[in-house]
N, C-alpha and C positions, 0 to 999 in steps of 0.2 A: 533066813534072809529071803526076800523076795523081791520081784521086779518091780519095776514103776506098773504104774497105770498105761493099760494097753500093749505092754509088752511079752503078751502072751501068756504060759502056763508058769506055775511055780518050780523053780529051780532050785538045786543045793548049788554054792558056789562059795569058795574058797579064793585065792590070789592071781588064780589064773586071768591070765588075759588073752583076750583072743588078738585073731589074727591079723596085723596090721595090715590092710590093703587101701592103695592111693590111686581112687579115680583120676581121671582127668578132670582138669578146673572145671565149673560150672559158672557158668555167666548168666545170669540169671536178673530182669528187670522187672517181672510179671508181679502181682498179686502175691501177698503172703501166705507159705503154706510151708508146715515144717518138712517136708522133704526137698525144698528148691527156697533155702533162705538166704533175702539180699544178703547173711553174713555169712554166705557159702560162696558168694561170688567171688572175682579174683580178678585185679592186674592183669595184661598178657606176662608171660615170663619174660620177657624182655625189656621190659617196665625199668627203670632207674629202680635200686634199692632208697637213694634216700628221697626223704617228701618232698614235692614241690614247692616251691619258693610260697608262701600265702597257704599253706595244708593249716585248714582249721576240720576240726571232728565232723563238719557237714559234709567230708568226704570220706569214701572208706578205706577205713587204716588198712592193715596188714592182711593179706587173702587167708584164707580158711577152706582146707583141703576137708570135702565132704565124708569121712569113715565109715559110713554104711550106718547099721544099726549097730547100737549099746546096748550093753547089759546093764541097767538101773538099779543099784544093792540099796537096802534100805537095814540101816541098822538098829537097830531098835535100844532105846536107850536102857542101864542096867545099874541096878543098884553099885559106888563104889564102895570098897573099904578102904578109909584112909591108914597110909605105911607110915611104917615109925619115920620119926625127922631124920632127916642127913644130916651130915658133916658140915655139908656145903654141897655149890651145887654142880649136876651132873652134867653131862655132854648137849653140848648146844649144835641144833640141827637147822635147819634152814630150807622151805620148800617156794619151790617157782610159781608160776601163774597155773592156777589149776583148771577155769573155765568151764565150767561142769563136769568135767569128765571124774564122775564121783567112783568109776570101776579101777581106773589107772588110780586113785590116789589114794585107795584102801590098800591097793597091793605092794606102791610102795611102801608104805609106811609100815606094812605087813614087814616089808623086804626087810626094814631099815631095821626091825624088833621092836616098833613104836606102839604098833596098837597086834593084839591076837587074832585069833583068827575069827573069834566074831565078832571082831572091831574093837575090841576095847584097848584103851591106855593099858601098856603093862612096861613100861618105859618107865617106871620108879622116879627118880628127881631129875629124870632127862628137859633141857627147854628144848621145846619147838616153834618157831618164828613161821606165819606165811606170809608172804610179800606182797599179796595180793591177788586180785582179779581170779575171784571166786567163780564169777555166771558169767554167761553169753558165750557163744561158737557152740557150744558144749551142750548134752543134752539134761543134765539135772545139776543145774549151780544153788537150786533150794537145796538138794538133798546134798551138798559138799559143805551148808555154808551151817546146815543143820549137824553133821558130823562137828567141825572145828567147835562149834559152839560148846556141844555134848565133850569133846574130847580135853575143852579148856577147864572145865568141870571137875574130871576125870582125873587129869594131871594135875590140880590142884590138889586135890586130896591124896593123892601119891607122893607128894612133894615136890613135884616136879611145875611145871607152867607149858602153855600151851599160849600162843597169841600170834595176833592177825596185824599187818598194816593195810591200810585204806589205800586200795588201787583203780586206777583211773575207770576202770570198769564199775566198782561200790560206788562213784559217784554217778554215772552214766544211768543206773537203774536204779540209786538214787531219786535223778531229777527225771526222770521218765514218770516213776510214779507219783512224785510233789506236782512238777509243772506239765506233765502231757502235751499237748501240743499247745502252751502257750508259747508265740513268739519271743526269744532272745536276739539279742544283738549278738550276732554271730563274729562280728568284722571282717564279714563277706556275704554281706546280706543278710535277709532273712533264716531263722532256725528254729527247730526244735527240739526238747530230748529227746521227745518221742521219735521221730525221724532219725535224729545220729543213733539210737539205740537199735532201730531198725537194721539199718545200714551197718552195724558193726556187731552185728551176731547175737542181736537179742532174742528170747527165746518164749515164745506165751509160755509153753510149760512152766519157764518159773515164776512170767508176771499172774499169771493165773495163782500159783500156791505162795506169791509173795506176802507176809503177815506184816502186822507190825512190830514184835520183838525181831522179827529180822532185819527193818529198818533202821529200830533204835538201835542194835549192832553195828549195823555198818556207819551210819550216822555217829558211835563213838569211837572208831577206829584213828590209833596215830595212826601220821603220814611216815614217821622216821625214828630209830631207836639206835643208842648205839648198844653194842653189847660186846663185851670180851674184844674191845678193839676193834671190832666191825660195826659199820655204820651202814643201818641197813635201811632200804629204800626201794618205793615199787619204781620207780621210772629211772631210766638214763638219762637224765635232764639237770639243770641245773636251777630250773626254776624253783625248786624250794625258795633257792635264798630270797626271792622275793617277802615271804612269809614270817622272816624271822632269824636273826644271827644267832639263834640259839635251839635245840630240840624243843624245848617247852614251849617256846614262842610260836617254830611253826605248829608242832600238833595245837595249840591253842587256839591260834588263826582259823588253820584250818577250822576245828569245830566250832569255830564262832559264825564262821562262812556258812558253813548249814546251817545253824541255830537261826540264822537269821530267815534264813528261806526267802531267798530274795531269786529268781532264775538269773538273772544275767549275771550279779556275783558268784552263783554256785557254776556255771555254763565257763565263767571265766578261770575259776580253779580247775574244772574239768577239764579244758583247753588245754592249761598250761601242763596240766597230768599228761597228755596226751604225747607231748612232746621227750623226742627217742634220739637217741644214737650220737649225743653229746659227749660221750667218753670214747667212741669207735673210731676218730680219724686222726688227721694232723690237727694238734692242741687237745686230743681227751686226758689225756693225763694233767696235761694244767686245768682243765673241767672239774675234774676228779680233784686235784688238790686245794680247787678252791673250796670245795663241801668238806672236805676232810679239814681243812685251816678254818672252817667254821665253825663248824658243827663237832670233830673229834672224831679220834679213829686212825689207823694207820688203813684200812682196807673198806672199799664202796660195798656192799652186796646189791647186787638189782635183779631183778624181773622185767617184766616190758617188752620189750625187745625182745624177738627168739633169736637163739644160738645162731640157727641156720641164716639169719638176717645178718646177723654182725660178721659173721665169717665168709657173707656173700656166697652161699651154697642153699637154693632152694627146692634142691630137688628136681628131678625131671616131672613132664608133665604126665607120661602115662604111667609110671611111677613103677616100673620094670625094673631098672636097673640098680635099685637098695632097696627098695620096699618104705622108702621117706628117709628123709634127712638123715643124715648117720651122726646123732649127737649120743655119746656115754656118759656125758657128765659136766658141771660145770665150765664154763669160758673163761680164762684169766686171761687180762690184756689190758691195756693202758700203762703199760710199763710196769706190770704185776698190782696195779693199785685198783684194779678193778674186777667181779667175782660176776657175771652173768649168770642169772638162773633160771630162765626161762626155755626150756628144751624145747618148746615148739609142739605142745601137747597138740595145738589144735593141727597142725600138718603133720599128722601121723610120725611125730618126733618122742619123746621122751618127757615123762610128766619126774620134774629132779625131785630129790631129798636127800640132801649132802648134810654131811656133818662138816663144822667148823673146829677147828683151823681147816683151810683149806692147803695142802702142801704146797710148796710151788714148785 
């Protein structure tokens, strides 16, 4: 295995992770350059948690605690052998918003007994679900989105499955590279992708190594599946239903919205992806059981949202006092009908891989 480009000399490397350390915010308005990026900048701490009343994507979301340098693994793909058929199928796992951080999300999945130690499926008829939001903050979302791909492969021919849902970030880098800075109607002015993708931790590195089978990937990604009673979803929102009183209906929408390649319709699903913390307060549980009364499922899963946001715990700023958010493991809340999975990889939190059931 070896590092990205520009990352210095050839290394052996294994599951280790290095050492979490949380700068202080960077606020940063200058000229793009990857070590001072607009999706490094940050809120002051004293900022309200939730969005302001009018928050469309031409502001920037959620802050992004800068981690210094990453180690870049590149796995190299490998012939599989397919394993005899099962019985039925095996243990269902479920991972958070991964955002390039492609070191933390080999070592979990190392942890979990997903993949070996030189990345391959060894998880027999195991599913594994990602919920989304592969690229941006992060420093290699090609090289995370190129793993899932390779690994969906992998676990198919083991008997097992591997598969992704479409998170508000797949569509952001999406329309960054269909429409660039063609103006949408924002419904706050003037917009761009290119500009919201800016602003919320896009990364040349991966618009630079972006193909087009990775496009058509993300371009075919549901928005929602249910599985084993859980109904699983990138965002805490309830705008699905917009889409569709039924799973088929919204994944179908949805890829009709890109097929069409329109930017103000794609910019308007993007929008409404955008939108977070619909399950977190007074009425999320009635949030929650309206997708659940829809769509099916006793239990929500989501992404989106980090732990640390929902819990109202961001961390300090010179980041002494825990070394970053103290998440272990998934959020349950909304009167148990809700499973948060977003650890907060990008503020030196915890990149999840839970298996389902989740206990309560």
């Amino acid at each position: 295995m070896t590092q990205g480009a520009g990352q210095g000399p050839e290394v052996e490397r294994t599951a280790t992770l290095r050492d979490f350390r949380v700068p202080a915010y960077v606020h940063e308005t200058g000229p793009y350059d990857h070590s001072a990026h607009p999706g490094n900048a940050a809120p002051p701490l004293d900022a309200p948690l939730d969005p302001p009343d009018g928050y469309t994507p031409t502001q920037r979301d959620l802050p992004v605690i800068n981690r210094g340098d990453t180690l870049q693994v590149t796995v190299d793909p490998a012939p599989v052998q397919a394993a005899p058929a099962a019985t039925g199928p095996g243990p269902l796992f479920v991972v958070g918003d991964v955002h390039g951080y492609l070191d933390e999300l080999i070592a979990a999945l190392q942890e979990k007994g997903l993949i070996d130690a030189a990345g391959r499926w060894c998880a027999g008829t195991a599913r594994l679900w990602f919920l989304g939001d592969f690229t941006d903050r992060g420093p290699d979302g090609i090289g995370v989105i190129d793993l899932v791909m390779r690994l969906s492969a992998e676990a198919a021919a083991a008997g097992g499955y591997c598969k992704a849902l479409m998170g508000n970030h797949e569509l952001l880098l999406l329309g960054a590279k269909r429409f660039g800075d063609t103006p949408v109607n924002s419904g706050a002015g003037t917009a761009t992708f290119q500009a919201a993708w800016l602003l919320n931790g896009g990364q040349k590195y991966d618009m630079d190594r972006l193909q087009d089978h990775h496009l058509q990937w993300m371009a075919r990604l549901d928005a929602m599946e249910a599985v084993d009673g859980h109904l699983l979803v990138h965002s805490d929102t309830t705008a699905y239903l917009d889409y569709g009183d039924s799973i088929e209906a919204v994944n179908d929408t949805v890829r009709e919205t890109i097929t069409r390649n329109d930017a103000d319709e794609v910019w308007d699903l993007f929008r409404k992806f955008t939108k977070r913390f619909s399950f977190r307060d007074e009425g999320g549980a009635d949030a929650v059981r309206s997708l659940l009364d829809t769509y099916g499922g006793t239990r929500i899963v989501h992404g989106h949202s980090p732990i640390p946001y929902l819990l109202g715990d961001v961390g300090s700023e010179d980041g002494e006092d825990s070394g970053g958010p103290r998440v272990e493991g998934p959020h349950l809340y909304a009167e148990g009908l809700a499973i948060a999975m977003d650890g907060g990889v990008t503020m030196a939190g915890k990149l999840l891989v839970q298996q389902l059931p989740l206990d309560s």
